[in-house]
N, C-alpha and C positions, 0 to 999 in steps of 0.2 A: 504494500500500500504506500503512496507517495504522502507527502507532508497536505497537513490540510492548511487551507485559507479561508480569509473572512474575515470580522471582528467581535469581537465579544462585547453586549450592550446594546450593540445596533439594530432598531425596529426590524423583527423579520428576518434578519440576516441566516443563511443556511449555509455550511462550510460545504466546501467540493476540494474534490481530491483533485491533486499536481499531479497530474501524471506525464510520462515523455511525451507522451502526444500530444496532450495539452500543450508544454516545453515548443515540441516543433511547430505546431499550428500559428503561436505565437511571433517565432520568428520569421515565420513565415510572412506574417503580417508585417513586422519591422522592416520587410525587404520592401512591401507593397507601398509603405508609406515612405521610405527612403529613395523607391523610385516616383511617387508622387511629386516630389522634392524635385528631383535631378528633372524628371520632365518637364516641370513648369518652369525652372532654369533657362533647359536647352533651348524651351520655345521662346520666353521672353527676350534670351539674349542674341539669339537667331532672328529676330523679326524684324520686317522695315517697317513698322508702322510706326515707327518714334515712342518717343518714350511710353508717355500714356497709355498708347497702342500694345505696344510692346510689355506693360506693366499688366494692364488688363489679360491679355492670351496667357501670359504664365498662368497669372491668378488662377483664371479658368481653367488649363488644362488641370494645376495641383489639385483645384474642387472637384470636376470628374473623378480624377482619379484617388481621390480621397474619399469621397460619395462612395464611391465602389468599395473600399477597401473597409470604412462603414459598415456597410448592409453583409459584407463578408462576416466582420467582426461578429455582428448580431446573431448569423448564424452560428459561428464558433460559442458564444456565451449560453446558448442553446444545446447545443451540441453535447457540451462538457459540463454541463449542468451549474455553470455560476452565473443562472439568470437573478439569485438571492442573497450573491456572495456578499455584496455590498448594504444586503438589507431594503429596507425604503427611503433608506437616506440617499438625499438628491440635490445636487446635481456630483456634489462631491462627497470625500470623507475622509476621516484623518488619516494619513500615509496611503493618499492613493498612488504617489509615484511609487514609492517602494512596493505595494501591489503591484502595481503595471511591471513594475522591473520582474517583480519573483513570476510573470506570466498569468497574473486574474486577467483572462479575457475580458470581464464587463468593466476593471479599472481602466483597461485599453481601449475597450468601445466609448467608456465618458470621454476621456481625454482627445481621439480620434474626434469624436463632435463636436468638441471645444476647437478644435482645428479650423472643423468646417465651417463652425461657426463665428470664427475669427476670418475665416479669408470671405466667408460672406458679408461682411463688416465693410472689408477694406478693397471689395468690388462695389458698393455703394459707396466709399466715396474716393474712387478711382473714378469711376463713370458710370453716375446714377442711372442708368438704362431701363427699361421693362425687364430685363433676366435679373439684373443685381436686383433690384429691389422684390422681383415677386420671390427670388432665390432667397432673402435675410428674411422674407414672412414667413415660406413656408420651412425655413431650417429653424425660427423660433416657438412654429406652431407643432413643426414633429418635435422637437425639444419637451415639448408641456404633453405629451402625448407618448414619449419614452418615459414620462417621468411615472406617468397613467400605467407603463405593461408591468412596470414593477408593483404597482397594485393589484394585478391583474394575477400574475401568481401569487401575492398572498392571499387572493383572495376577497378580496377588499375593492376589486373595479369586473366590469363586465366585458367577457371577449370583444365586442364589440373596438373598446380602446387598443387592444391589441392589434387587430385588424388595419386598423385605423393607423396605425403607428405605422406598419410596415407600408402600407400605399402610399403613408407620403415621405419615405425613404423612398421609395422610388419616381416618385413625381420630382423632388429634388434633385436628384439624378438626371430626369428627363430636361428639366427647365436647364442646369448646366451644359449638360451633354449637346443639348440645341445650340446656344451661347458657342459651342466651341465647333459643331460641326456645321450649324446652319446659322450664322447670326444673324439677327433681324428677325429671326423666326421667331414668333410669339410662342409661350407654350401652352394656351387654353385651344387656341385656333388650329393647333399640331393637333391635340389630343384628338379633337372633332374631327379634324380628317382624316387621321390615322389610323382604322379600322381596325388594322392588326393588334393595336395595342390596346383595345378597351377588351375585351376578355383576357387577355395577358395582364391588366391592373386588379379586375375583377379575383383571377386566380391569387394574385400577392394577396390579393385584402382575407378573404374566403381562409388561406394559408394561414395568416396572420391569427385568424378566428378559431384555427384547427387547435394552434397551442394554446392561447387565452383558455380556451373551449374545457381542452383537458387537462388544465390544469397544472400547477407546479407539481412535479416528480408522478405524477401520475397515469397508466395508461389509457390509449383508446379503447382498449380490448376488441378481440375477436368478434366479428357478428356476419348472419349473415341479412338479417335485416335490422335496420335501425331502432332504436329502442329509449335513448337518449338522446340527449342534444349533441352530446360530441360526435355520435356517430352520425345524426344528420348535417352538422357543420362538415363535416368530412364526405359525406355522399356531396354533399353540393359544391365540396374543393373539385373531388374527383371530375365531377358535371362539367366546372368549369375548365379547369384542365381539357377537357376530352373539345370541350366547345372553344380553345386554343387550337387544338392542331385542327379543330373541321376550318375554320378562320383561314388557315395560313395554308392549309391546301386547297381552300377555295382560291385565295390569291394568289397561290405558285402562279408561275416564278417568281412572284416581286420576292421573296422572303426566304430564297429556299435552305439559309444556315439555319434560322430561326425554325423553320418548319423540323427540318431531321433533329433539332435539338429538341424540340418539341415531343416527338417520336420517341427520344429515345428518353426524353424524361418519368414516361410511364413508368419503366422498368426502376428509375430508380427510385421514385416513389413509393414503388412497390415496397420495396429494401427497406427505405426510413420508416413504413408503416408498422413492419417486423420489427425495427431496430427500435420504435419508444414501445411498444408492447413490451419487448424483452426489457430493455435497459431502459423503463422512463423517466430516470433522472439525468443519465447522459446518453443519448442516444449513439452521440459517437459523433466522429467526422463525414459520416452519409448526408446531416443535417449542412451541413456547410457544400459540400458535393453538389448537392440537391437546388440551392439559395445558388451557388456557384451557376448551375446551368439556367436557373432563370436570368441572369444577370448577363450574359453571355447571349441568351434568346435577344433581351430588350435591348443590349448594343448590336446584336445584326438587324433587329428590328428599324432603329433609329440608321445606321451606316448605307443602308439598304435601300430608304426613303428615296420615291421618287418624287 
């Protein structure tokens, strides 16, 4: 058994085990944010668009790719069961760095948001645009709606804020990721257009509602018909999932990475269904696998746009 973390005192707070995996999942993440780093470097310092210009594209690329490395995190803190490591104390807590250092995925995920939400700061007033500013609302709005999932495994909020939490991890994502691949592109008028992506949002939220749903350390259990609520939150992830790939093969070709990812995320859904039945307090690294291929979907989705 590896060393435990958490703090003693703290509302809620539930210790998870350090394990290697934990250890490499982590550092894994430190590469993710370190190239966050160096990307928004190369492109700033590589640009003709003068300084402003040039200050602006860094920003953005590091938010992309910080956004991403986010919604990673989330799944890791999930994964390895320190969705309660820090309790309900929020936003911070005492020695979170040295946390972050010993490898608490969820001291890594606040601190990673504190990021986001520092360079979403300093793209509003770089260049108050429609992206910075709808980008500083909704990284303030999913801030108070992260603060909601940690209630939400104690017990104390309804899946409902979970759900919620994770769709606008991704909608923050979408408003950046535009900013850097389509600028000038508004992101309410993308969403309405973009067909492929409203059951791919609907799946994250639905997703979101599967863990709120069943609770901290708890499983879905087996069924073969519904019987609960978790097990219908889960029929109707499934639903939506399935009404992703009929989507994206209705519009082959515009989408065809997103589609075969799509395809093959079945199969590993299947896996993490198995994997929080058996183990539902850490389901493992499937759950990050899993968050990894939707994330991967919604950048071929976006790169793909015609």
């Amino acid at each position: 058994m590896g060393a435990q973390t958490g703090e003693a005192g703290i509302p809620h707070a539930v210790d998870s085990e350090m394990t290697a995996g934990v250890r490499r999942a982590n550092r894994v993440v430190l590469v993710l944010v370190l190239l966050a780093v160096v990307c928004g470097l190369e492109q700033g310092l590589t640009s003709a668009l003068g300084v402003r210009g040039a200050l602006e594209l860094g920003l953005v690329t590091s938010e992309v790719a910080l956004c991403f490395t986010l919604v990673l995190l989330g799944s890791l803190v999930e994964g390895f069961g320190f969705g309660l490591s820090l309790g309900t104390q929020w936003p911070y807590t005492r020695n979170i760095f040295v946390l972050m250092w010993r490898g608490d995925p969820e001291a890594a995920h606040r601190l990673v948001a504190t990021a986001v939400g520092l360079i979403a700061v300093a793209l509003v007033v770089v260049h108050a645009n429609y992206m910075a500013i709808a980008g500083l609302l909704l990284v303030v709005v999913t801030a108070l709606f992260g603060m909601g999932t940690l209630y939400v495994l104690a017990g104390r909020a309804p899946a409902f804020v979970h759900g919620t939490h994770g769709l606008l991890a991704y909608v923050v994502l979408l408003n950046y990721a535009l900013g850097l691949a389509y600028p000038g592109v508004r992101l309410l008028p993308y969403l309405d257009a973009n067909v492929a992506l409203h059951s791919l949002l609907l799946t994250v939220f639905l997703g979101g509602m599967v863990t709120g749903q069943r609770g901290f350390m708890t499983p879905i259990g087996a069924f073969y018909r519904p019987t609960r609520a978790a097990h219908w939150v889960l029929v109707s992830h499934i639903v939506a999932a399935l009404l992703v790939i009929g989507t994206l093969g209705w519009l082959m070709p515009l989408y065809p990475v997103a589609f075969y990812l799509s395809v093959a995320q079945v199969g590993v859904g299947f896996f993490l269904f198995h994997a929080v039945n058996l183990r539902p307090k850490a389901p493992g690294a499937v759950v990050a696998f899993h968050q990894t291929m939707v994330l991967l979907m919604t950048a071929a989705v976006i790169w793909q746009w015609k």
